[in-house]
FIKOLZA-1660 file (N, C-alpha, C; in steps of 0.1 Angstrom, whole numbers, plus 5000, padded with zeros to 4 digits):
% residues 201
   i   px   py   pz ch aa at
   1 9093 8734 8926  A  X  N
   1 9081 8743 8925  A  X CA
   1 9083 8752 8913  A  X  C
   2 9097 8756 8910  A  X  N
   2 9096 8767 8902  A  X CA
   2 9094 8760 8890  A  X  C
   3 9099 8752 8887  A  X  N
   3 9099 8742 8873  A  X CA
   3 9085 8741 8870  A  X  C
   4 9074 8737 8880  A  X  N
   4 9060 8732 8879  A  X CA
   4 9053 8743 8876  A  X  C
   5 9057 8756 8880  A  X  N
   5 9051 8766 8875  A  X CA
   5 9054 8778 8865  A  X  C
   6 9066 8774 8860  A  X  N
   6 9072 8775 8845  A  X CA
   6 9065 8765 8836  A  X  C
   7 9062 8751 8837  A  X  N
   7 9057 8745 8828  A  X CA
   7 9038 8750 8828  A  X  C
   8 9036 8753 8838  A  X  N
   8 9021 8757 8840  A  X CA
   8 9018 8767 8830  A  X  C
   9 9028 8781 8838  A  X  N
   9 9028 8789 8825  A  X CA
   9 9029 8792 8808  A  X  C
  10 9037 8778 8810  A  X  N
  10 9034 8778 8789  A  X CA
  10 9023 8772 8787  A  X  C
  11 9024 8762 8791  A  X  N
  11 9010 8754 8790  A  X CA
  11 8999 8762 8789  A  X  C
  12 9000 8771 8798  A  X  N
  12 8982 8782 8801  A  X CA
  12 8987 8788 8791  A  X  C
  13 8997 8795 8783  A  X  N
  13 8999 8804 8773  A  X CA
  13 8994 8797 8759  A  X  C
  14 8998 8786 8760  A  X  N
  14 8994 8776 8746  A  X CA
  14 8981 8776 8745  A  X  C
  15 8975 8773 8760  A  X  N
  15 8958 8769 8760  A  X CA
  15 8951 8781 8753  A  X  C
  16 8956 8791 8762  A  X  N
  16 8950 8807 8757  A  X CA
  16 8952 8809 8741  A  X  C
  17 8964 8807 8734  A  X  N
  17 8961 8812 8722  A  X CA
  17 8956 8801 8710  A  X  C
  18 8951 8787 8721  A  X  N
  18 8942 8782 8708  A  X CA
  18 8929 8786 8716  A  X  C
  19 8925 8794 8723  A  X  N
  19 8913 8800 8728  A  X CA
  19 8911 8814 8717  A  X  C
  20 8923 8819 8720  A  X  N
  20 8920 8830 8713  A  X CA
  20 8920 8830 8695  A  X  C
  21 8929 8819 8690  A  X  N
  21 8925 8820 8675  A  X CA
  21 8916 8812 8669  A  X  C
  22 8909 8804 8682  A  X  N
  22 8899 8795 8676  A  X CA
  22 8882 8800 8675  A  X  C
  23 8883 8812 8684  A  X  N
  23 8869 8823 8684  A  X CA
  23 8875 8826 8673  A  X  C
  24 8887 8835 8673  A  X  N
  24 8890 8842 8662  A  X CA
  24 8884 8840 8646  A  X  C
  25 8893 8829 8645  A  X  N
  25 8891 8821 8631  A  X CA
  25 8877 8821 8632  A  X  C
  26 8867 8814 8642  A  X  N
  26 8855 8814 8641  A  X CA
  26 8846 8828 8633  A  X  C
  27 8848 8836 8644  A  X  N
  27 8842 8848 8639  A  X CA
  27 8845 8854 8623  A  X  C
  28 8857 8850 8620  A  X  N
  28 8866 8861 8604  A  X CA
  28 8865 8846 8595  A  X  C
  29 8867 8835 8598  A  X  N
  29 8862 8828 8585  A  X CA
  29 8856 8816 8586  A  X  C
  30 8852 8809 8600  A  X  N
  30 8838 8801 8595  A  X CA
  30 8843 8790 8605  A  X  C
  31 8841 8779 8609  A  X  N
  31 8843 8769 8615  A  X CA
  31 8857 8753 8610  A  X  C
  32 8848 8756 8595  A  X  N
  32 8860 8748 8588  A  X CA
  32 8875 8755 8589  A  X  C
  33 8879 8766 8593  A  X  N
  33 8891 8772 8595  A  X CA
  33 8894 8768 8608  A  X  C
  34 8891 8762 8613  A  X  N
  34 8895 8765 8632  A  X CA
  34 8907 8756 8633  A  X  C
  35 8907 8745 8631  A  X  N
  35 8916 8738 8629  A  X CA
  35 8930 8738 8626  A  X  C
  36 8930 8742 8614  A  X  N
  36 8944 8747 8606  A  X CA
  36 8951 8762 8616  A  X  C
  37 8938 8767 8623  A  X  N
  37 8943 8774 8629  A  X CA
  37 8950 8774 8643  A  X  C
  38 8942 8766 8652  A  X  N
  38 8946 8759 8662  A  X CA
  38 8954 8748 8665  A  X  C
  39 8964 8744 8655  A  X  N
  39 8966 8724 8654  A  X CA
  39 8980 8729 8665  A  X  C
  40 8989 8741 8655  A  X  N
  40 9005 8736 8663  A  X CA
  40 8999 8740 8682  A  X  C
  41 8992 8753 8684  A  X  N
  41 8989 8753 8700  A  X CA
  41 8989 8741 8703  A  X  C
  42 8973 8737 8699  A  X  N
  42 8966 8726 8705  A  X CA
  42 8974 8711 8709  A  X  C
  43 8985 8708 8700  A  X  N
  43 8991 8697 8699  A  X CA
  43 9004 8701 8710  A  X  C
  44 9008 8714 8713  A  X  N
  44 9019 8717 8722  A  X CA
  44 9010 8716 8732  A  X  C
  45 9002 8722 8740  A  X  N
  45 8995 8719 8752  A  X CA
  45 8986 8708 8754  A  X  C
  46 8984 8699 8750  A  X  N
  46 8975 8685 8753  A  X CA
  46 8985 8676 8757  A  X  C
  47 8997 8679 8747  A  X  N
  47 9009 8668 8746  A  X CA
  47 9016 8671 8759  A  X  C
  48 9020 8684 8763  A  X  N
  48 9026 8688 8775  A  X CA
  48 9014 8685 8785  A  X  C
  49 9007 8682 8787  A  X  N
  49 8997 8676 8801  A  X CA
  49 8997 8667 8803  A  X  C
  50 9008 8654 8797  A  X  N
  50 9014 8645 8800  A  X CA
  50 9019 8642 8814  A  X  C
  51 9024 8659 8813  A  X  N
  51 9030 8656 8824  A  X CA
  51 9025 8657 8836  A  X  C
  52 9009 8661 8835  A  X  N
  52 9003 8663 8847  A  X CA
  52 8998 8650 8852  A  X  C
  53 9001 8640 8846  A  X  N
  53 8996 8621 8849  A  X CA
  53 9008 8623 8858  A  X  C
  54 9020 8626 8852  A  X  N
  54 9037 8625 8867  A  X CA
  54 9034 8638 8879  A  X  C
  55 9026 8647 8876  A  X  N
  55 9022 8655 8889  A  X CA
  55 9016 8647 8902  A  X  C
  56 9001 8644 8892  A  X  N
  56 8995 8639 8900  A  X CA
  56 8998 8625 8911  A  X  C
  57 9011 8614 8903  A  X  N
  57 9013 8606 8907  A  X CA
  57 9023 8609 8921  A  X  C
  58 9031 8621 8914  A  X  N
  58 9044 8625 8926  A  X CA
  58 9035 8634 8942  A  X  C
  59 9020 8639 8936  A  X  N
  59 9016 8646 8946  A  X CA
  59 9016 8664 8947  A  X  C
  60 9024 8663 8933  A  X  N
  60 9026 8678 8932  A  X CA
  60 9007 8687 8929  A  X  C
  61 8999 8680 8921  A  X  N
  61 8987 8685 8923  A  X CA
  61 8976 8676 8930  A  X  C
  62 8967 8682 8937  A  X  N
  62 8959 8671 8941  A  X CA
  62 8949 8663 8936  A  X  C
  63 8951 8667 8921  A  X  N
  63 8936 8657 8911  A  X CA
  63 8944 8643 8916  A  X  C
  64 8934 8636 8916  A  X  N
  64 8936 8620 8917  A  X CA
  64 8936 8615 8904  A  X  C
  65 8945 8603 8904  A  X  N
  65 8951 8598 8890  A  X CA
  65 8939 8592 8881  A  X  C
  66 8928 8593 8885  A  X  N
  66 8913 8585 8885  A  X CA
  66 8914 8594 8872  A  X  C
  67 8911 8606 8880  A  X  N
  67 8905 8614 8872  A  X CA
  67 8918 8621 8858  A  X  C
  68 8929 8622 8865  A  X  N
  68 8938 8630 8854  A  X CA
  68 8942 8619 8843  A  X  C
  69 8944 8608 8845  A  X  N
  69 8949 8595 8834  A  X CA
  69 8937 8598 8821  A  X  C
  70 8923 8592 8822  A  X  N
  70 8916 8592 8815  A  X CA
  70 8909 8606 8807  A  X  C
  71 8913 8616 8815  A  X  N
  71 8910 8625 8808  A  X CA
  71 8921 8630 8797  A  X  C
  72 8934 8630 8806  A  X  N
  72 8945 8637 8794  A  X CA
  72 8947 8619 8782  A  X  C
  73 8943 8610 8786  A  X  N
  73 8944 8599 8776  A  X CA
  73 8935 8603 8764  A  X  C
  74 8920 8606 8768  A  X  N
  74 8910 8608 8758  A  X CA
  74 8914 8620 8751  A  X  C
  75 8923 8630 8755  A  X  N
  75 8927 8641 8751  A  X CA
  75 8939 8642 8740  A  X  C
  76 8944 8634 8746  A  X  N
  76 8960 8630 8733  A  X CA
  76 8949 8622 8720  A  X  C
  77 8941 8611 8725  A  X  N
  77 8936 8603 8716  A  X CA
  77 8929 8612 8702  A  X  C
  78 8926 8624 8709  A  X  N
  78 8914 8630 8701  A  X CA
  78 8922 8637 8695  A  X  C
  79 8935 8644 8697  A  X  N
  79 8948 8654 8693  A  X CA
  79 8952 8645 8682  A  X  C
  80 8960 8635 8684  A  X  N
  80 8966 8628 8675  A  X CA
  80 8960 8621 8667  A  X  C
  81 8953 8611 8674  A  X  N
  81 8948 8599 8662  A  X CA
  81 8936 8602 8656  A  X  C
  82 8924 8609 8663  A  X  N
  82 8915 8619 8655  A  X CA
  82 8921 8625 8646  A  X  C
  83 8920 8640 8656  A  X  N
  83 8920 8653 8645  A  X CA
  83 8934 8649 8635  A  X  C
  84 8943 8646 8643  A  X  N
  84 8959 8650 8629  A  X CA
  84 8955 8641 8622  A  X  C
  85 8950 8631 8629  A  X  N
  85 8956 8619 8617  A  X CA
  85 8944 8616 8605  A  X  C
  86 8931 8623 8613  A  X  N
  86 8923 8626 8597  A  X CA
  86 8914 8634 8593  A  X  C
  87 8917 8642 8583  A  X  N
  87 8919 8655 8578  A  X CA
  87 8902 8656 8577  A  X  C
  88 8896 8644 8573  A  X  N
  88 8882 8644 8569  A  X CA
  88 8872 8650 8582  A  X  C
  89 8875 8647 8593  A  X  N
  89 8871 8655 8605  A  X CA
  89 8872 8669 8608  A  X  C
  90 8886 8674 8603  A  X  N
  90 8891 8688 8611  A  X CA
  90 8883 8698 8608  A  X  C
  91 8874 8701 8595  A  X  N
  91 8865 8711 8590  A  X CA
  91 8851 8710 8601  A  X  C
  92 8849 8700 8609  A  X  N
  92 8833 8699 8612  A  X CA
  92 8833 8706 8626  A  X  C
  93 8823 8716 8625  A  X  N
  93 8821 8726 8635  A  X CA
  93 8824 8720 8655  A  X  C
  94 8824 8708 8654  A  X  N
  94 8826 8699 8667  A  X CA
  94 8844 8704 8672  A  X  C
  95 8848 8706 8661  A  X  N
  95 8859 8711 8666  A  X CA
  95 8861 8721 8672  A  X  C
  96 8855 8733 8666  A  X  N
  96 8855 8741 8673  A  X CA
  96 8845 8746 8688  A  X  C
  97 8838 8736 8691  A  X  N
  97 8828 8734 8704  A  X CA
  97 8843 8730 8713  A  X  C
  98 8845 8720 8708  A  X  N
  98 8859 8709 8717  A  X CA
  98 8872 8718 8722  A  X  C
  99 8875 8723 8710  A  X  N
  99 8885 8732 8712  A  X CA
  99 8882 8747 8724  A  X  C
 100 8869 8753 8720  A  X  N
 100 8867 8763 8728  A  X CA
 100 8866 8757 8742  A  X  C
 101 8860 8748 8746  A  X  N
 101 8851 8742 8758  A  X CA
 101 8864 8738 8767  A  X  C
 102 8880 8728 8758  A  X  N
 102 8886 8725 8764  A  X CA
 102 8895 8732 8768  A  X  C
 103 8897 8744 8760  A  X  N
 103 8906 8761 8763  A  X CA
 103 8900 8769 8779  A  X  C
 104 8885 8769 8777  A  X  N
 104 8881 8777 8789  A  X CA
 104 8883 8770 8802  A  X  C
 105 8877 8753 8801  A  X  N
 105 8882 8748 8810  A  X CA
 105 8898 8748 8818  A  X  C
 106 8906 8744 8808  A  X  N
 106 8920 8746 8814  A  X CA
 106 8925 8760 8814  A  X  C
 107 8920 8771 8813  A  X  N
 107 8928 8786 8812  A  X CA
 107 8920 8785 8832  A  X  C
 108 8910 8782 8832  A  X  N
 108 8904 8784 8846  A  X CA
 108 8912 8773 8856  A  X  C
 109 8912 8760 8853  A  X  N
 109 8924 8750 8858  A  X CA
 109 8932 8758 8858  A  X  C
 110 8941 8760 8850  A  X  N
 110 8953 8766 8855  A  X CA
 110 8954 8776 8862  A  X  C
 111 8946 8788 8864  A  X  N
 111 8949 8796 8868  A  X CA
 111 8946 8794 8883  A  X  C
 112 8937 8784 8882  A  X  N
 112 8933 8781 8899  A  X CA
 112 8946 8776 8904  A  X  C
 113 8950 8770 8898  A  X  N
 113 8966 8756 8904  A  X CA
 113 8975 8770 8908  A  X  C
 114 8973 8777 8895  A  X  N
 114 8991 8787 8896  A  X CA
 114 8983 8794 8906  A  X  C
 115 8970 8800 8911  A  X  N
 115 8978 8811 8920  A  X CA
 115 8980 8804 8935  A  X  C
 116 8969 8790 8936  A  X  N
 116 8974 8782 8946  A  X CA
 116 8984 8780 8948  A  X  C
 117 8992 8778 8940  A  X  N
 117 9008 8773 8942  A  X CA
 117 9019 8787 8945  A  X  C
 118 9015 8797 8936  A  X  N
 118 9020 8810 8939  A  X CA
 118 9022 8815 8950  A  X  C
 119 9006 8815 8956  A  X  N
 119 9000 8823 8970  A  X CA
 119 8993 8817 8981  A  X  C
 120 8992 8807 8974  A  X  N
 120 8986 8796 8988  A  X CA
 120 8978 8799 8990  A  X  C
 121 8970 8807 8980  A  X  N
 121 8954 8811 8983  A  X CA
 121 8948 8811 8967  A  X  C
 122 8933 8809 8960  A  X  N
 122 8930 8813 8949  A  X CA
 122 8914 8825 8958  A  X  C
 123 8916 8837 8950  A  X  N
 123 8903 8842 8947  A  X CA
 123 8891 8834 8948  A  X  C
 124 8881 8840 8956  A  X  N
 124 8865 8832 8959  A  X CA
 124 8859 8828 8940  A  X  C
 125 8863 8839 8936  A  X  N
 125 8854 8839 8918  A  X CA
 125 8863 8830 8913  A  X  C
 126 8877 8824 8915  A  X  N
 126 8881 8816 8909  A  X CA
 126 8881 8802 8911  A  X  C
 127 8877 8803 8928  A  X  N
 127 8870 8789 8930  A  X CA
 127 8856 8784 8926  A  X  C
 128 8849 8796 8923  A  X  N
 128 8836 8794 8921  A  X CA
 128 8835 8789 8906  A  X  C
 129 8845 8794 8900  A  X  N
 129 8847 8790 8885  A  X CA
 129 8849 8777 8885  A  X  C
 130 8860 8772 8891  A  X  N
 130 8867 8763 8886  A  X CA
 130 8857 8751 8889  A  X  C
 131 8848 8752 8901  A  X  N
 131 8839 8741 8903  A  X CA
 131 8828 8742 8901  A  X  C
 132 8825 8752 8892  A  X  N
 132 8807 8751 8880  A  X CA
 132 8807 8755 8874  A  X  C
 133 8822 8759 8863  A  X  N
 133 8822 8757 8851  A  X CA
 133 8823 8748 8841  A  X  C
 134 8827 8735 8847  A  X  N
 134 8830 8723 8842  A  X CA
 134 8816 8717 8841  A  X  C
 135 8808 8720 8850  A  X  N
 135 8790 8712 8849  A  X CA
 135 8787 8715 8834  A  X  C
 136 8792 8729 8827  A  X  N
 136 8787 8734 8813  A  X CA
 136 8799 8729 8805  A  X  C
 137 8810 8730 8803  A  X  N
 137 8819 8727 8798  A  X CA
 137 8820 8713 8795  A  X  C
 138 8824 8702 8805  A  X  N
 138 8828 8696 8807  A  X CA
 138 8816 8684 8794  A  X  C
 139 8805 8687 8794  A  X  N
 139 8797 8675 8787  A  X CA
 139 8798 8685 8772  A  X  C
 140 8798 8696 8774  A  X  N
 140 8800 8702 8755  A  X CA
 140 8811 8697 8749  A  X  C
 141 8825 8691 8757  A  X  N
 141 8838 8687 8754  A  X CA
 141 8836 8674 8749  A  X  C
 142 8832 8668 8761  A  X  N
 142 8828 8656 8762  A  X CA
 142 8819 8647 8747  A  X  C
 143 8807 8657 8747  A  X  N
 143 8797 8655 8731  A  X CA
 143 8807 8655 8721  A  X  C
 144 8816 8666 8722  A  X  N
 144 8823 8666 8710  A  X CA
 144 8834 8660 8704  A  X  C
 145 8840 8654 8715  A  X  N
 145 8847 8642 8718  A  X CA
 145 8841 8630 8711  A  X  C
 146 8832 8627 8719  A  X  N
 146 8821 8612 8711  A  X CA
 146 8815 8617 8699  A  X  C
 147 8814 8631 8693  A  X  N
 147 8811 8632 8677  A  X CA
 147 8820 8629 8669  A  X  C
 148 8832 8635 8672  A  X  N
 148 8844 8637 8662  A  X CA
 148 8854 8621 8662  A  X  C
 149 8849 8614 8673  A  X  N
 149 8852 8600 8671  A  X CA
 149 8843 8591 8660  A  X  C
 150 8830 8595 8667  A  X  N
 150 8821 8588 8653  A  X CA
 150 8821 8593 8641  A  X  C
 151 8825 8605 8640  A  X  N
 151 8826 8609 8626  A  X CA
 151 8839 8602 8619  A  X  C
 152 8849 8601 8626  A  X  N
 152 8863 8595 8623  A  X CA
 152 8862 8579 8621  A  X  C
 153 8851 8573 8618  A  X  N
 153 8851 8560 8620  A  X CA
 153 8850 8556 8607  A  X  C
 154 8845 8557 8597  A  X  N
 154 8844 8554 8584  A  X CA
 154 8857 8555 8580  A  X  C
 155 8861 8566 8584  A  X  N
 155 8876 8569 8578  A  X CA
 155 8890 8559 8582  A  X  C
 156 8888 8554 8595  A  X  N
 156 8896 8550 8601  A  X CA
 156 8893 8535 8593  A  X  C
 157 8880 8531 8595  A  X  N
 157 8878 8517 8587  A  X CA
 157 8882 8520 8575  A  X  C
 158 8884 8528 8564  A  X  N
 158 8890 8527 8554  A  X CA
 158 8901 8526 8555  A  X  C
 159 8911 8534 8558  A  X  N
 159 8921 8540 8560  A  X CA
 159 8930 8526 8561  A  X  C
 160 8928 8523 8574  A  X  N
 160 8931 8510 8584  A  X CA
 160 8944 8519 8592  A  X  C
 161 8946 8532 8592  A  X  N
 161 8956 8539 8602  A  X CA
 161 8957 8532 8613  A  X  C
 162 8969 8529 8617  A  X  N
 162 8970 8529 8632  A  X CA
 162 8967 8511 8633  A  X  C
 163 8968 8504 8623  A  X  N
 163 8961 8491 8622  A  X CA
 163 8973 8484 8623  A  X  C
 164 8975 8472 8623  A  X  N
 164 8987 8462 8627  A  X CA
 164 8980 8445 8622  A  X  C
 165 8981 8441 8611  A  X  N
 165 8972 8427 8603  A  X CA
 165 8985 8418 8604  A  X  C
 166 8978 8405 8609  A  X  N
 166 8984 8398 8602  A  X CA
 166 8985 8390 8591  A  X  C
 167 8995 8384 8585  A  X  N
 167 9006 8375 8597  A  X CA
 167 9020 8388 8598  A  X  C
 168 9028 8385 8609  A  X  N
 168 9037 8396 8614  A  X CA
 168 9045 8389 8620  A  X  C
 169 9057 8396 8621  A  X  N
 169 9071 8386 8632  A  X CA
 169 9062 8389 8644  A  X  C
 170 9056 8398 8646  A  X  N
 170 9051 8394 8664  A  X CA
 170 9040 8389 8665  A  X  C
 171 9033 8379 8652  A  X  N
 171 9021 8374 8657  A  X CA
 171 9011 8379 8663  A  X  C
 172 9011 8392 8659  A  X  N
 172 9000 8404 8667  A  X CA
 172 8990 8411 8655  A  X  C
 173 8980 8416 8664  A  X  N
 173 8968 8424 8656  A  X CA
 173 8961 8436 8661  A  X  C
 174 8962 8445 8656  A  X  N
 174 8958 8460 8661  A  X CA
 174 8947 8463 8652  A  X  C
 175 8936 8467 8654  A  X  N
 175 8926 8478 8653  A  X CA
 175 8920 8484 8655  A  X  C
 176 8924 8498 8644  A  X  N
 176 8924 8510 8654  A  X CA
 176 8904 8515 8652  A  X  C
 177 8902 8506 8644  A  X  N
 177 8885 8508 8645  A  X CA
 177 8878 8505 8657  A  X  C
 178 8884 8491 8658  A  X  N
 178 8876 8485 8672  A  X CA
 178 8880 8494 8686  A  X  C
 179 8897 8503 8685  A  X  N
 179 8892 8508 8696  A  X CA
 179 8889 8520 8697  A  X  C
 180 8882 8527 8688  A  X  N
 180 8875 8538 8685  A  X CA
 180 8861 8534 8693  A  X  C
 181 8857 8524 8691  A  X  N
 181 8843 8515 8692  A  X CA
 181 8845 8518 8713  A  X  C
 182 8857 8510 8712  A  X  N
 182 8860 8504 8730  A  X CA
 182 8861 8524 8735  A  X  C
 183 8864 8531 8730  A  X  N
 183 8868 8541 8737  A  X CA
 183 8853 8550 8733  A  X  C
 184 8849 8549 8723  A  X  N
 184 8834 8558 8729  A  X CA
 184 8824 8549 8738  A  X  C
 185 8824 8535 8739  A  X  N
 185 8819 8527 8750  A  X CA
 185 8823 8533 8764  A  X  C
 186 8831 8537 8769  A  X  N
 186 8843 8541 8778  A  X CA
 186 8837 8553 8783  A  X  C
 187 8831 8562 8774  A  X  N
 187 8832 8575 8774  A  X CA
 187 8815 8577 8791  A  X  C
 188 8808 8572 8788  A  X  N
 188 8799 8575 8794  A  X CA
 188 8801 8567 8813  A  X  C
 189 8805 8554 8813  A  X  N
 189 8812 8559 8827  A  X CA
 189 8823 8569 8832  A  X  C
 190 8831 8570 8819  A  X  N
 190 8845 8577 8826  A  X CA
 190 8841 8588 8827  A  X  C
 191 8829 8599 8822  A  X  N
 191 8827 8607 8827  A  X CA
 191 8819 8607 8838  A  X  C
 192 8812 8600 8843  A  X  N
 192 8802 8599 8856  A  X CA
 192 8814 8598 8864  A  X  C
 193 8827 8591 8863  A  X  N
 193 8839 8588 8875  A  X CA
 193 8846 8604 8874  A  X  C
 194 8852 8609 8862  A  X  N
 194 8855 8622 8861  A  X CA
 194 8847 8630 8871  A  X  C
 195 8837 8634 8866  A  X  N
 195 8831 8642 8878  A  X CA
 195 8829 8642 8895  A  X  C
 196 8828 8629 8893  A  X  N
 196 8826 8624 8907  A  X CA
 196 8841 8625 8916  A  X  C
 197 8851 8626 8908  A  X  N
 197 8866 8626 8916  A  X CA
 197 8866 8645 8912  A  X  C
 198 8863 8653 8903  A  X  N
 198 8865 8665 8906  A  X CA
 198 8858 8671 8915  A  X  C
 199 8847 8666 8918  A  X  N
 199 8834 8671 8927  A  X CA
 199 8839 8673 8941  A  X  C
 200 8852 8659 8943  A  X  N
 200 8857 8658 8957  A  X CA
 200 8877 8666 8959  A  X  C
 201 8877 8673 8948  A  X  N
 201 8894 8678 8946  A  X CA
 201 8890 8692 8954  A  X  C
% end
């Protein structure tokens, strides 16, 4: 227990201060800044919610793995092989919708989980949060998710990042175009299932 809520706590500390320098930067120098300003947080807290897939599996939280896999998946996907891996994206205002939307959401997650786990009880306003703030959040993340992938697609077809051609000692073929393509396909049931498994946590 104490471990789960040591890791909670950084995690919520990371989320908060790409919450707080990504208004920031917004307000003092424009949208194209948000990025550079948010990357080391953003990439320590997305990457650390890895471990909330081994939570959910062990039982330690009660999201169902339905819903926690595909969300922290599209989440790393959009961290790493989006935003870091191409620069031509990171200036476009979508980031900073994504980044804000995904910060409020999880500062409210977590604070629901930690005091549950703390106190065995959360505040009425923090339940009320946690389950109709995501009706507004959750598709502004969501939009900006499926923009900042279509925007990344020219690039990625140029690029060939993340690609694997052959011929190769493993007789294998990776492209990372086509599953840019498979994973904004993806996007519009997995959030109808998303919701529908948080509606019942």
């Amino acid at each position: 227990m104490a471990g789960f809520l040591s890791m909670l706590r950084r995690t919520y500390l990371a989320v908060a201060q790409v919450l707080f320098l990504a208004v920031k930067t917004l307000k003092e120098s424009g949208h194209e800044h948000v990025y550079s300003a948010v990357e080391k947080p953003l990439q320590l807290a997305q990457t650390a919610a890895i471990l909330e897939i081994l939570h959910s599996l062990v039982g330690l939280v009660r999201s169902p793995i339905t819903a926690t896999l595909p969300q922290i998946s599209s989440r790393l996907y959009l961290t790493w092989i989006i935003l870091h891996s191409f620069p031509e994206v990171q200036t476009h205002f979508l980031v900073s919708s994504l980044t804000i939307s995904w910060s409020i959401t999880e500062i409210i997650r977590y604070s629901f989980f930690g005091m549950k786990e703390a106190f065995g009880a959360t505040p009425s306003f923090l339940l009320w949060l946690r389950y109709s703030t995501f009706l507004v959040m959750y598709p502004i993340g969501i939009s900006s998710e499926v923009g900042l992938i279509y925007l990344a697609l020219p690039h990625i077809k140029v690029s060939e990042k993340f690609c694997i051609r052959m011929p190769n000692k493993w007789n294998f073929s990776f492209d990372n175009f086509y599953i840019a393509f498979i994973a904004l396909g993806i996007y519009v049931p997995g959030m109808t299932l998303l919701i529908c498994d948080l509606v019942h946590i």
